[in-house]
C-alpha positions as CSV (number, residue, x, y, z in Angstrom):
1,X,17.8,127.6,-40.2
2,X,16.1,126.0,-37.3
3,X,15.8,122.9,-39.0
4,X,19.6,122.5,-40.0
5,X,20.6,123.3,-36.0
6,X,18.4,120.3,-35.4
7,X,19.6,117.6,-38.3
8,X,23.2,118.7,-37.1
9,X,22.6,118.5,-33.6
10,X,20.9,114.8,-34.4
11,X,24.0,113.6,-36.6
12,X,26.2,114.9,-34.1
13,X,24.5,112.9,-31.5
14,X,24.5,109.8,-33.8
15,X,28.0,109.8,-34.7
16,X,28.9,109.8,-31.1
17,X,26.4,107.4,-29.7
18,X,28.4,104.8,-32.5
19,X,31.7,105.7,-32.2
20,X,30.9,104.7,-27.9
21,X,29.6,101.6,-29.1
22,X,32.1,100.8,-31.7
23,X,34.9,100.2,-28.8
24,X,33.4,96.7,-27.7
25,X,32.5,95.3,-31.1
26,X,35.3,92.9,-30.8
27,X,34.2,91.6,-27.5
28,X,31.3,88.5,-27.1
29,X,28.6,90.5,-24.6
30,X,27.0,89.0,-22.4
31,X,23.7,89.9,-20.6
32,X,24.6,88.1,-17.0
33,X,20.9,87.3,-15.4
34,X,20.8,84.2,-15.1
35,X,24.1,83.6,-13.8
36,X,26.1,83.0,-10.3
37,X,27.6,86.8,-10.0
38,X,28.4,86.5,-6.2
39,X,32.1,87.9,-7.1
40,X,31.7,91.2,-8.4
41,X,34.3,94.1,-7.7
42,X,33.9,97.9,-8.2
43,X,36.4,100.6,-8.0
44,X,36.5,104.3,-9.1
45,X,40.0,105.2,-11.1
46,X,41.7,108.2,-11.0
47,X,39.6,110.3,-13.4
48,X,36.2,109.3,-11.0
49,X,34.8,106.2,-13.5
50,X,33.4,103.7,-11.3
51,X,34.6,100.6,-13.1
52,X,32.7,97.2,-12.3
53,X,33.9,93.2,-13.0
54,X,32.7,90.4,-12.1
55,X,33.7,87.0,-12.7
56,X,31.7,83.8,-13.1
57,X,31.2,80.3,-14.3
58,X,30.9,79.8,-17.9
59,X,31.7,76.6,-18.7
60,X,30.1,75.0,-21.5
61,X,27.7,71.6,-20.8
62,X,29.1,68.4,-21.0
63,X,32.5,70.3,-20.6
64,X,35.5,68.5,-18.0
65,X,37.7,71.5,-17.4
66,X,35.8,74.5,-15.4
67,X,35.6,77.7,-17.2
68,X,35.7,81.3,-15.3
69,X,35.0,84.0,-17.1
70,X,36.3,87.8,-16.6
71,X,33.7,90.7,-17.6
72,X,33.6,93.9,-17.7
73,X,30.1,95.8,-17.1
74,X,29.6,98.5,-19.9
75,X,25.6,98.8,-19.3
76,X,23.6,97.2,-17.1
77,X,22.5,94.6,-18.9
78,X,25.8,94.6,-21.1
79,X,29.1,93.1,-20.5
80,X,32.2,92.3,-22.2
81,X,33.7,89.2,-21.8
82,X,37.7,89.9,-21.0
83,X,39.1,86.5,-20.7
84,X,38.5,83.1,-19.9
85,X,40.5,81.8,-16.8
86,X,40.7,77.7,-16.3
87,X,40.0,76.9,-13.6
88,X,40.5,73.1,-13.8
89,X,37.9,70.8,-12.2
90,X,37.4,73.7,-9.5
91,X,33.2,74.2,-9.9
92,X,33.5,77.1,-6.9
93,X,36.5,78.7,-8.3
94,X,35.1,81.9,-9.5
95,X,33.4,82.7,-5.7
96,X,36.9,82.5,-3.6
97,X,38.7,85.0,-2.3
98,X,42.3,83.1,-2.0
99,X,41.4,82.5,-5.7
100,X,40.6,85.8,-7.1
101,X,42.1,88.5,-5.2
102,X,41.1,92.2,-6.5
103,X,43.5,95.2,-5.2
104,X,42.8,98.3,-6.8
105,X,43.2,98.0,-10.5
106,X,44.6,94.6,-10.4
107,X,43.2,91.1,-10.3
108,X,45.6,88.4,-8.9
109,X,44.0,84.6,-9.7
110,X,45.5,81.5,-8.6
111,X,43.8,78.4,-9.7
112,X,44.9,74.4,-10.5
113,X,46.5,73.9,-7.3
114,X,49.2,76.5,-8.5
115,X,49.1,75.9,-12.4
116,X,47.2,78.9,-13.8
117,X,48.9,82.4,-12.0
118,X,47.7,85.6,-13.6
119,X,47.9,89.2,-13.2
120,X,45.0,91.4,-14.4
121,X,45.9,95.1,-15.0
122,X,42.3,96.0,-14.8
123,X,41.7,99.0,-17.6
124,X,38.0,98.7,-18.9
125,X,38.5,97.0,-22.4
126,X,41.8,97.6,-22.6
127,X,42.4,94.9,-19.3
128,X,46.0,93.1,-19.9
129,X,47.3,90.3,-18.0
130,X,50.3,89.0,-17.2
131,X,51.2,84.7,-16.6
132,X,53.0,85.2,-13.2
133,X,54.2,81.5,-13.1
134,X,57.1,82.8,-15.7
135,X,57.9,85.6,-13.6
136,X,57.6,84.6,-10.1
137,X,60.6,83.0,-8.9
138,X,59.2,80.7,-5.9
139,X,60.4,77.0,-5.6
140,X,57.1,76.0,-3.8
141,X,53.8,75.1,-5.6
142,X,51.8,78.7,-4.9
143,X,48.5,76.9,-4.1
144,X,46.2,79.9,-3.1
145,X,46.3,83.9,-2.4
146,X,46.2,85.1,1.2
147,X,46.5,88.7,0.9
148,X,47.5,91.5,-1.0
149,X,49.1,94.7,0.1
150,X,50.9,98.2,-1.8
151,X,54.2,96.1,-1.9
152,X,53.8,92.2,-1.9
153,X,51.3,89.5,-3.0
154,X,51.0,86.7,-0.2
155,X,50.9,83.2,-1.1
156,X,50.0,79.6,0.3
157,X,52.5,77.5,-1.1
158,X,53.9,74.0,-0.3
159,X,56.4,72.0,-1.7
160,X,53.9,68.8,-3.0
161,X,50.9,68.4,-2.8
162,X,50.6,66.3,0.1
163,X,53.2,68.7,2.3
164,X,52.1,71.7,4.2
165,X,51.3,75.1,3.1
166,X,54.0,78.1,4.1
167,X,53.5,81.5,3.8
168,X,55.5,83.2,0.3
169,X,56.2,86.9,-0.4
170,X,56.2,88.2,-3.6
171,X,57.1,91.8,-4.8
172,X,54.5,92.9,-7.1
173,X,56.8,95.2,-8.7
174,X,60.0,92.5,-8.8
175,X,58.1,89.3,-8.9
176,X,61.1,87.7,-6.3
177,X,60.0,85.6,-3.6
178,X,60.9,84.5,-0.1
């Protein structure tokens, strides 16, 4: 009797141990020693998971467009790659704030002098994003982030590239500008 307890209690213990590890087979994993992760972001959810990211350089050698990558930890040596983010000719991208701007679950990232603006709904694997640039509906080139608050993102924008940069308001919940 003993003995069955024990071979039940270890399948039971296998089949859950698998079925954890089964949710990020579709992902590349990474193991991120030996790279830059000066931009790493924590923040605990609703249900008290402590969620990390971090984003880095991943471009491959040899390579003329700069390549930042989005991960997710899931151990502490294990993490998911979420997405890849271009980040142009931009070798620094991946460290600056006014390029990557985390608020709570979300991830705003403005790179390519305005070209490439995304919005991460940060949710573990799950992440989804969202290509502001067909939602927003500002006339200026939105160049960098300057801050984030409950009700608006703030942008740098200018009208060329040689012009200066104004201030630009955006809803987060309308995407409209001013």
């Amino acid at each position: 009797m003993k003995k069955n307890v024990v071979i039940l209690l270890f399948l039971i213990l296998c089949v859950c141990g698998c079925e954890n590890n089964s949710q990020y087979t579709d992902f590349k994993h990474y193991n991120l020693k030996n790279y830059d992760i000066t931009n790493r972001y924590s923040y605990v959810d609703d249900d008290n998971h402590k969620h990390e990211y971090i984003i880095t350089d991943i471009t491959p050698e040899n390579n003329e467009e700069r390549i930042s990558g989005l991960f997710y930890k899931v151990t502490d040596d294990d993490y998911i790659l979420l997405d890849e983010i271009n980040s142009c000719n931009s070798s620094e991208a991946y460290k600056n704030k006014n390029q990557n701007y985390f608020y709570g679950d979300k991830l705003y990232v403005n790179r390519c002098s305005g070209g490439v603006v995304l919005e991460y709904t940060l949710s573990g694997s799950k992440t989804s994003k969202i290509d502001l640039l067909s939602k927003l509906d500002s006339k200026l080139m939105l160049t960098s982030i300057k801050n984030v608050d409950d009700d608006y993102i703030y942008y740098n924008g200018s009208a060329s590239i040689s012009s200066s940069d104004e201030v630009v308001k955006c809803s987060r919940n309308s995407y409209k500008c001013q």
